[in-house]
LOLOVEX-490320 format. One record per atom (N, C-alpha, C): residue in three letters; x negated, y, z. Coordinates in steps of 0.05 Angstrom, whole numbers, padded with zeros to 5 digits, always signed. Layout:
BEGIN
ALAXYZ...
***
This chain:
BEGIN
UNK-01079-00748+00054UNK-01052-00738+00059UNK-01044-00747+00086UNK-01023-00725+00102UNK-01017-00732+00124UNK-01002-00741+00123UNK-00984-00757+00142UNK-00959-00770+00137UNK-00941-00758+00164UNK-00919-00763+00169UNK-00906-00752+00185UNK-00910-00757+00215UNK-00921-00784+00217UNK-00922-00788+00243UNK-00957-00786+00249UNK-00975-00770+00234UNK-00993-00753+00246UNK-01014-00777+00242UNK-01014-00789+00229UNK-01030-00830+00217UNK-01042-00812+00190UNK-01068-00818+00185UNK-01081-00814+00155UNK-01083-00841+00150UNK-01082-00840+00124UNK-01080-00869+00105UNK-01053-00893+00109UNK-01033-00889+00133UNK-01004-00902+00120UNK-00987-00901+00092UNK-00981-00919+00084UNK-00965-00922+00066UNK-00945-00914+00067UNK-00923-00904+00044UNK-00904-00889+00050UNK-00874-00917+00063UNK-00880-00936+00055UNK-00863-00959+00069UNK-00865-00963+00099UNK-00887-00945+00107UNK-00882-00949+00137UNK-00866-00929+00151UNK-00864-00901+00141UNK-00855-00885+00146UNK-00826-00888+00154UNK-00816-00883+00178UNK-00786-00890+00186UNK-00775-00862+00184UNK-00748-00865+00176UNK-00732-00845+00177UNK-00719-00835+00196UNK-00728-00802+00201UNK-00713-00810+00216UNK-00681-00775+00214UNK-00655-00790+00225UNK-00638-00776+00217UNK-00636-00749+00230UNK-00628-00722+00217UNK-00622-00705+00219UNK-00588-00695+00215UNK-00574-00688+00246UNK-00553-00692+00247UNK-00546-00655+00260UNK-00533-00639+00236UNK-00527-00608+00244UNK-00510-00611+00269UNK-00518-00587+00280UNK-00496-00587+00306UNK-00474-00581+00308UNK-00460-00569+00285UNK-00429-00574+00274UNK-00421-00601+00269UNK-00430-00613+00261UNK-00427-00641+00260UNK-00435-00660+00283UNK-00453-00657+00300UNK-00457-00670+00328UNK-00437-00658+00347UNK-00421-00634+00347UNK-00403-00626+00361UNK-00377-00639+00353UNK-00381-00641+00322UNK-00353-00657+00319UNK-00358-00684+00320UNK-00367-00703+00322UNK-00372-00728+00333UNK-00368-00731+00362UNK-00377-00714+00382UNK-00377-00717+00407UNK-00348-00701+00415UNK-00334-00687+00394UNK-00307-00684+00395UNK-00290-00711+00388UNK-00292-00726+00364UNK-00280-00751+00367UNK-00286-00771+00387UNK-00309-00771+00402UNK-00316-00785+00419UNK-00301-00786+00446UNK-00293-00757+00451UNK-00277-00757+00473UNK-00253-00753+00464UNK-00240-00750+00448UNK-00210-00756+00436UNK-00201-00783+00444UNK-00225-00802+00433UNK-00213-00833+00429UNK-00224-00842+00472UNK-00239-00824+00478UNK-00245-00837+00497UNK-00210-00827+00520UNK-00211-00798+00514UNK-00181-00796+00533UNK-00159-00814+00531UNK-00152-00820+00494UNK-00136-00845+00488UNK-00136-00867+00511UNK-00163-00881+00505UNK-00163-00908+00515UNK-00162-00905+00540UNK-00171-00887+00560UNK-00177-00885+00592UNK-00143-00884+00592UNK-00128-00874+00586UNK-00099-00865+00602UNK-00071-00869+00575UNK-00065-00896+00590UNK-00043-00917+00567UNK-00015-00906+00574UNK-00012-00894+00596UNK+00008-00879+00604UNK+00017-00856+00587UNK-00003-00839+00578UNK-00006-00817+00572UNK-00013-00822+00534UNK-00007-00835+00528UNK-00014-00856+00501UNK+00002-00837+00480UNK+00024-00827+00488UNK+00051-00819+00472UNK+00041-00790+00471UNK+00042-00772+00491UNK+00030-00748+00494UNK+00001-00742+00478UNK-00019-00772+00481UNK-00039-00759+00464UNK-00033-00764+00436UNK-00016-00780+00426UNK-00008-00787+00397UNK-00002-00756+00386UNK+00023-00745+00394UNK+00033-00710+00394UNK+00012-00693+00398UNK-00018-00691+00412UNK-00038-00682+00412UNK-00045-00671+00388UNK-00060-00702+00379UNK-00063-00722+00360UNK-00059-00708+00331UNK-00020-00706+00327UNK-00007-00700+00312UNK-00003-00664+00312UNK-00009-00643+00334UNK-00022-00617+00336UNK-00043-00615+00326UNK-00069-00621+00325UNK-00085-00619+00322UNK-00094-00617+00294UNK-00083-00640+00280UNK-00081-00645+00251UNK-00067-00632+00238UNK-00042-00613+00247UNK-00027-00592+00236UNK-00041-00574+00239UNK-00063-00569+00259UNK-00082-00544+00263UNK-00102-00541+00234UNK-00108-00568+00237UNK-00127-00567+00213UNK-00117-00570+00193UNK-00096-00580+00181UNK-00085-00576+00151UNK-00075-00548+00157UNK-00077-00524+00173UNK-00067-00499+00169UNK-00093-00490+00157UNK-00123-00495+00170UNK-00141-00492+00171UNK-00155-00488+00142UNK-00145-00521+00126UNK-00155-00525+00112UNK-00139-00502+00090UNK-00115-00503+00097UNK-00088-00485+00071UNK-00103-00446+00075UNK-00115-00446+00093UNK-00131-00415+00103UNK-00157-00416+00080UNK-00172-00444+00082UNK-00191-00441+00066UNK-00188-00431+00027UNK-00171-00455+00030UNK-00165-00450+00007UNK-00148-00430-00012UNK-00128-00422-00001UNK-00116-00397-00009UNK-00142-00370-00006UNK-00153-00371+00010UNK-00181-00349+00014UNK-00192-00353-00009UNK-00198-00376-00011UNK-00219-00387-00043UNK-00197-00373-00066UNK-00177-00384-00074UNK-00162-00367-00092UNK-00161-00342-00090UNK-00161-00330-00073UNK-00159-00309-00068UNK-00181-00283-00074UNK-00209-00289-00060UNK-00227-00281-00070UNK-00243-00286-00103UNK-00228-00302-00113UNK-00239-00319-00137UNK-00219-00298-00158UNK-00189-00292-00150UNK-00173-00270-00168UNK-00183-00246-00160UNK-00196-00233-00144UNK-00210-00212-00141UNK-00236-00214-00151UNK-00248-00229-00152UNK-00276-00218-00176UNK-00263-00218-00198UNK-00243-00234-00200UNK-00242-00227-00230UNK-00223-00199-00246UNK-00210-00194-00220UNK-00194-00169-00228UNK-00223-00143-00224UNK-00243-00147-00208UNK-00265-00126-00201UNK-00279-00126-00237UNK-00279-00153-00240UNK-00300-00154-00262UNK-00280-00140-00286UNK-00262-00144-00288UNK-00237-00127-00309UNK-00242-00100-00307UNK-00243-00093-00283UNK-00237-00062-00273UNK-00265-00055-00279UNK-00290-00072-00279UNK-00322-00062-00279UNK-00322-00048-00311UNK-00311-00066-00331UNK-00310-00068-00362UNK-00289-00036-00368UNK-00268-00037-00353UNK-00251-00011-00353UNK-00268+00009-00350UNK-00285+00010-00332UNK-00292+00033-00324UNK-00323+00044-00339UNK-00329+00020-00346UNK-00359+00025-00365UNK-00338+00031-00389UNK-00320+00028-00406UNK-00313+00036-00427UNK-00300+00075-00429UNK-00285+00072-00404UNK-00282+00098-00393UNK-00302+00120-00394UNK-00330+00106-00379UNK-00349+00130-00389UNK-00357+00137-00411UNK-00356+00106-00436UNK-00367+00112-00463UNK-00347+00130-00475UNK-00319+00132-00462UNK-00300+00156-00478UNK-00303+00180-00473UNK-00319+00183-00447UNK-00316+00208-00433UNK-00334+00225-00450UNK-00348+00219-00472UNK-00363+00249-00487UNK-00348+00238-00509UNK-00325+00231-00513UNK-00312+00234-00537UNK-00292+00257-00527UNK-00278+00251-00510UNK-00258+00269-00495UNK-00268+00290-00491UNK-00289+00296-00482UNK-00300+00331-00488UNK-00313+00333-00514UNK-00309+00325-00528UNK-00313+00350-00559UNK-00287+00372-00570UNK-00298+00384-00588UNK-00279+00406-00588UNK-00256+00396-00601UNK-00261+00382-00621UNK-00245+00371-00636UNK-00224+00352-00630UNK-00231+00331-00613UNK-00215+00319-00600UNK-00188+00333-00573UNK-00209+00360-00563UNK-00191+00376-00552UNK-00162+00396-00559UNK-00177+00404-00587UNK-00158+00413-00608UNK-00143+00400-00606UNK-00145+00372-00628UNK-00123+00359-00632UNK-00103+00340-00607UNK-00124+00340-00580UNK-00098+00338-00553UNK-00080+00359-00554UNK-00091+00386-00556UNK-00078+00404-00557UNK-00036+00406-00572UNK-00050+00399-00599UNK-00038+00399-00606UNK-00013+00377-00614UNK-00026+00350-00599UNK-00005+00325-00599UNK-00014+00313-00619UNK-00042+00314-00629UNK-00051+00298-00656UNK-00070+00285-00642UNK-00072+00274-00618UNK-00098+00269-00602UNK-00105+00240-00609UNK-00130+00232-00620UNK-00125+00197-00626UNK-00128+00181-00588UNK-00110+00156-00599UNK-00111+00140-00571UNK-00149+00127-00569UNK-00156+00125-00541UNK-00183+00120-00534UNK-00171+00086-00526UNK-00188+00063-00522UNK-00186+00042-00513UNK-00175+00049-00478UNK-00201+00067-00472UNK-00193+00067-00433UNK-00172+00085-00424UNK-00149+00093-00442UNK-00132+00105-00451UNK-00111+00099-00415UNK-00105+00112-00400UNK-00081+00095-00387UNK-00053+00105-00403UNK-00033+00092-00393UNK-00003+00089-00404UNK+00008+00125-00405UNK+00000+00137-00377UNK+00003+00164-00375UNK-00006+00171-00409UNK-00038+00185-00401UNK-00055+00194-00420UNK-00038+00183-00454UNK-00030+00161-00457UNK-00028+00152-00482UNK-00008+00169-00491UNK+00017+00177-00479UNK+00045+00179-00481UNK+00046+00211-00481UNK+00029+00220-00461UNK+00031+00255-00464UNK+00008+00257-00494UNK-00009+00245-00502UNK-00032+00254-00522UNK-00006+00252-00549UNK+00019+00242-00551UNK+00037+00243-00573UNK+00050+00281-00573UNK+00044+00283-00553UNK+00068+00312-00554UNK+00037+00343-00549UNK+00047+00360-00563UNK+00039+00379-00558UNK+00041+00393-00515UNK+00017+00401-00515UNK+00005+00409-00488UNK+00030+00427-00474UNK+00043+00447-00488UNK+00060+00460-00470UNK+00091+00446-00470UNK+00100+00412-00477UNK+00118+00405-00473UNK+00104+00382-00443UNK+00083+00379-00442UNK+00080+00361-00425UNK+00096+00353-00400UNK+00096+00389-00381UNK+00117+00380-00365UNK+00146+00369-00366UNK+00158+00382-00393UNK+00182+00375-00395UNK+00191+00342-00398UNK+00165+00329-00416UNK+00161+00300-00422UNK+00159+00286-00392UNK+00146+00294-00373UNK+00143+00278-00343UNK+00167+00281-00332UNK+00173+00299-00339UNK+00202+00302-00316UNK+00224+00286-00328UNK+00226+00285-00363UNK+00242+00257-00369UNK+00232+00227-00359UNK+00200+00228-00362UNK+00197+00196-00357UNK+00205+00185-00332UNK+00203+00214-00309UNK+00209+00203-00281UNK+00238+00215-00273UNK+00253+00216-00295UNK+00289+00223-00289UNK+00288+00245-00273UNK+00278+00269-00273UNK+00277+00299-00262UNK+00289+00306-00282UNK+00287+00318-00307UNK+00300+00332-00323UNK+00330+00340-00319UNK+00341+00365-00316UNK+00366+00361-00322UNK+00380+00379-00346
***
């Protein structure tokens, strides 16, 4: 077996570690590094970098309030998608019920049975016979006179 530093037959106790540091994170180190270093170089200017300081940290608790409302946010959208996925697969299993003759008939005639993927419209006109329909919309949306 090889070992890392290119030695056959070391033991794994000799093997030194060594660290792996991402460059988002070596950028933000060498960002605190010169933060504290502007601090200390200029005692004059002590008050101004405190208000910096105190910007910066409002930047990032905005930052952080962006992440997280996004996380809620995308997290109530799968789950309204996944609602709407179930709607719409049930929708098609109605859709060869809704074309038979029989079921057409009895739309026809206001005897129509309610379907699960039914919307509020569809439910409310399938009570009334076909040639009052318009008269029924124009009450629900205050047209009628």
């Amino acid at each position: 077996m090889k070992c890392a530093t290119g030695l056959y037959g070391l033991e794994a106790t000799h093997l030194k570690t060594i660290a792996y540091i991402p460059g988002a994170l070596r950028d933000r180190y060498q960002h605190q590094e010169e933060k504290n270093r502007r601090i200390n170089m200029n005692p004059a200017g002590l008050k101004r970098s405190l208000q910096c300081l105190e910007n910066e940290r409002a930047t990032e608790v905005l930052k952080i309030q962006q992440i997280w409302r996004g996380f809620r946010g995308r997290k109530s959208i799968a789950h309204y998608l996944g609602d709407r996925r179930l709607w719409v697969a049930q929708r098609v299993a109605d859709s060869h019920r809704r074309l038979s003759l029989r079921y057409l008939v009895m739309c026809f005639f206001g005897r129509g049975p309610l379907l699960e993927s039914d919307s509020f419209h569809e439910a409310m006109l399938k009570k009334f016979p076909i040639w009052s329909h318009r008269t029924i919309e124009d009450i629900v949306q205050g047209q009628y006179y």
